[in-house]
N, C-alpha and C positions, 0 to 999 in steps of 0.2 A: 433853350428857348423853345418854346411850343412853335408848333407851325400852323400860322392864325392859314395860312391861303387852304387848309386842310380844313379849318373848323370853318369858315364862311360859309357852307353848303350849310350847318345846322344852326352858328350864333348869330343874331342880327347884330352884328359892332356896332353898328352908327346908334343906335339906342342903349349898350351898353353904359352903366356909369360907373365911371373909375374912380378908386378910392380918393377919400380925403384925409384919411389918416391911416394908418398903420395899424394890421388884422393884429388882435390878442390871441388869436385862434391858430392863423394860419402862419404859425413862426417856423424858426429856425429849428425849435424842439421838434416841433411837428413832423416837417419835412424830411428831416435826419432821421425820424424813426419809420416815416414811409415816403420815401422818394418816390414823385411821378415827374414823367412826361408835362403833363399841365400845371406845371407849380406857377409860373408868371400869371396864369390866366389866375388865377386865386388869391396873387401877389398883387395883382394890378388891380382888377374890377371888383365894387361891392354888390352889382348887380349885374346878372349875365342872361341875357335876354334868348330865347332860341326862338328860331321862326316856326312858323305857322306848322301844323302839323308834323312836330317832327317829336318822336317815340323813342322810347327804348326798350329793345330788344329783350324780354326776359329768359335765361338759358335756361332750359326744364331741370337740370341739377338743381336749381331754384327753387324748383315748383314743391314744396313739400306740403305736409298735412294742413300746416298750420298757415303755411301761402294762400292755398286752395279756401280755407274756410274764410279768411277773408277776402280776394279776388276769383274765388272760382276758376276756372280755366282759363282766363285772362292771364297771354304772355306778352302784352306790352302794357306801357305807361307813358301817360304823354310827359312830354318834358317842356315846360311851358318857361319857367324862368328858375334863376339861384339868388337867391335872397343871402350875403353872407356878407354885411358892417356889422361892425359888433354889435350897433345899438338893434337891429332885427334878431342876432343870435339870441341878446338877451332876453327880448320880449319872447320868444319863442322858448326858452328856458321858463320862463314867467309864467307861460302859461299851458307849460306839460305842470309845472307846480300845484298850478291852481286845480287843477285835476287830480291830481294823487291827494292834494288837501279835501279836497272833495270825498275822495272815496273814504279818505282816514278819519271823516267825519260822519258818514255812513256807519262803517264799520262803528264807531263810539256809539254812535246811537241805539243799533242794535243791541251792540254788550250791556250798554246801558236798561235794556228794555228787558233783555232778559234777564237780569240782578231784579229789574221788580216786580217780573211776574215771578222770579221763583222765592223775594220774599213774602208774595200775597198767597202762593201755595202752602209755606209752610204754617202761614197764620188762619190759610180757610177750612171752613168744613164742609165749604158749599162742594159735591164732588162732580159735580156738570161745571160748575167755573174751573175749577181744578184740572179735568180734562180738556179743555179747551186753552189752557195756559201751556197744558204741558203739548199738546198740540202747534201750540203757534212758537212755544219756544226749540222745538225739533225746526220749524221753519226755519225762523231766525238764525239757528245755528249752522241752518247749509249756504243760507245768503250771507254770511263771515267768512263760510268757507270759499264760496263761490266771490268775494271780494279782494279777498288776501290772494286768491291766484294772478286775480288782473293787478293786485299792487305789485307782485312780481312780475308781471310782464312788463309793467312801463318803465319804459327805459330811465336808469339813473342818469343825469342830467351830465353827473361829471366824467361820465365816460364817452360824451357825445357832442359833433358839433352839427346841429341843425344845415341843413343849406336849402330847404324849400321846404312850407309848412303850407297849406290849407287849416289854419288854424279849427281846432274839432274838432276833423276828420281824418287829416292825415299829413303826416312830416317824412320827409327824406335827412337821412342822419348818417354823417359820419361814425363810425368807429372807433374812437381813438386808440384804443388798445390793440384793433388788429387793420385795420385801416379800412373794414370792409364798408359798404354803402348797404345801408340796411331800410327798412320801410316799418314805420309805425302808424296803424290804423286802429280807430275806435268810433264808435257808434255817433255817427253827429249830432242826434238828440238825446241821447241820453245816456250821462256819464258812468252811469253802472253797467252798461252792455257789451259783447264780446269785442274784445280787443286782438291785436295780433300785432306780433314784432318779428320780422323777418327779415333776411339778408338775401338780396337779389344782385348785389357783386362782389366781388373781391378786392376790389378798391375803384379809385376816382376815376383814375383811366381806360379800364374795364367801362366803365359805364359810360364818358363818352365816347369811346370806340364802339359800344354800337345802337348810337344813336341814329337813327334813319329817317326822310322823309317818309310819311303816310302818302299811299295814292288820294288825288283829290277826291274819287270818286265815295269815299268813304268820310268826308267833309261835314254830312250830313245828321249820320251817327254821331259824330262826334258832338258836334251842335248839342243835338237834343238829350243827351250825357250830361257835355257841359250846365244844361239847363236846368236840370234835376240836381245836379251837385252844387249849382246857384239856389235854388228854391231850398235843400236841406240847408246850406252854410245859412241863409238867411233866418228859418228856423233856429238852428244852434244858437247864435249870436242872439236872439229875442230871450234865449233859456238861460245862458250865459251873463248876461246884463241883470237878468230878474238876481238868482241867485246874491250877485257880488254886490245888490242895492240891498237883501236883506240884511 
C-alpha cells in the first residue's frame, strides 16, 4: 500500500476522484511486468489532482539532444493533474490518431502531386514549366522526407498509456514495454511541425518521488506561462475543429 501521509505534501485528496469502474489499463498484466510502490494510487483514483505549484524534477541523464530541441534547458515540468478512466485514455489515443491521419494525409497529397507534375514533364515542351516542376518536385520530395520522420516519432498508440495530455501540445505516457515515463510534444498550431518524444524517467515512481513544491516567489512566471500555453491551446483547438468539419 502506498503511503498517502507521504504524498499529501504534493496530491490534493479531497478533489481526487476515485474510480467507478475497473482500469483496462492498469491490470494485473501491467503491474506484474512493472511493479511499483504507487500501484493502489492507480488502482483507486481515475483522476489525481496535485497542488498548486508542485513540479517535477528533470535528472540531466534526461536532458538529451532531442529534450533540449523541444524544452530547451528546462529541467522541470509542472505536474498539474493524471487524467487515467479509460474513457480519457481513449480519447487521448483518438486524438494522437487523428494526428498521424493528418500527416498520412499530407504525405498522400504530396506523392500525389508529384505523380502529376512528373506526368505533365514527360508530356511538355514548355522547358521553363518543366523546370519549375522539377524544381517544386525536389521540394515536395524533402517535405515526404521531412514527414515520415515525425510519422516515426509519434508514438504507436499500443505501446502506451497516456496519463496527462494537454491535447496538441503535449501528453505524458507510460511505456508499456519498459515501464518508463516518457513526454510527447508537437507544435500546437500546426500539425506538420517539429515534434519530440522523449523519456524523462524510468518508471511511475521515479517521477513521483521527485515531485516538489515550487517556491511561491516564482508564482508569477508561472501564470504568465500558463497563459500563453492557454492562448496557443485555444488557437489549436480553432485549427483542429476547422480540419474535422471539412
Amino acid at each position: 500500500m502506498y503511503n498517502e501521509k507521504k504524498l499529501e505534501n504534493v496530491i490534493e485528496f479531497k478533489i481526487c476522484k476515485k474510480r467507478i469502474e475497473k482500469s483496462k489499463y492498469f491490470t494485473e498484466i501491467f503491474f506484474g511486468k512493472h511493479p511499483m510502490k504507487y500501484r493502489e494510487l492507480f488502482e483507486e483514483y481515475e483522476k489525481i489532482f496535485f497542488k498548486d505549484n508542485v513540479y517535477y524534477k528533470v535528472d540531466k541523464k534526461y536532458m538529451t539532444d532531442v529534450y533540449k530541441d523541444s524544452m530547451g534547458e528546462e529541467d522541470t515540468i509542472l505536474a498539474s493533474y493524471f487524467s487515467i478512466s479509460n474513457d480519457r485514455i481513449e480519447t487521448i489515443y483518438n486524438d494522437i490518431i487523428f494526428y498521424i491521419e493528418r500527416l498520412e494525409d499530407t504525405l498522400e497529397d504530396y506523392e500525389e502531386d508529384i505523380e502529376m507534375m512528373e506526368d505533365y514533364i514527360e508530356e511538355s515542351e514548355d522547358s521553363e514549366d518543366i523546370k519549375d516542376f522539377e524544381s517544386q518536385i525536389e521540394d515536395d520530395k524533402e517535405e515526404i522526407e521531412r514527414i515520415k520522420k515525425l510519422l516515426e516519432i509519434y508514438p504507436k498508440i499500443e505501446n502506451y498509456i497516456p496519463i496527462h495530455s494537454e491535447p496538441g501540445f503535449h501528453y505524458l505516457l507510460i511505456n508499456k514495454l519498459t515501464g518508463a515515463i516518457e513526454f510527447f510534444m508537437r507544435d500546437p498550431i500546426s500539425i506538420d511541425k517539429y515534434t519530440g518524444l522523449f523519456k524523462i524517467a524510468d518508471s511511475l515512481d521515479e517521477f513521483i518521488d521527485k515531485l516538489y513544491i515550487e517556491k511561491t516567489e516564482n508564482r508569477v512566471v508561472n501564470i504568465a506561462q500558463g497563459r500563453k500555453v492557454l492562448k496557443e491551446m485555444d488557437e489549436y483547438i480553432k485549427e483542429r475543429d476547422k480540419f474535422k468539419n471539412e
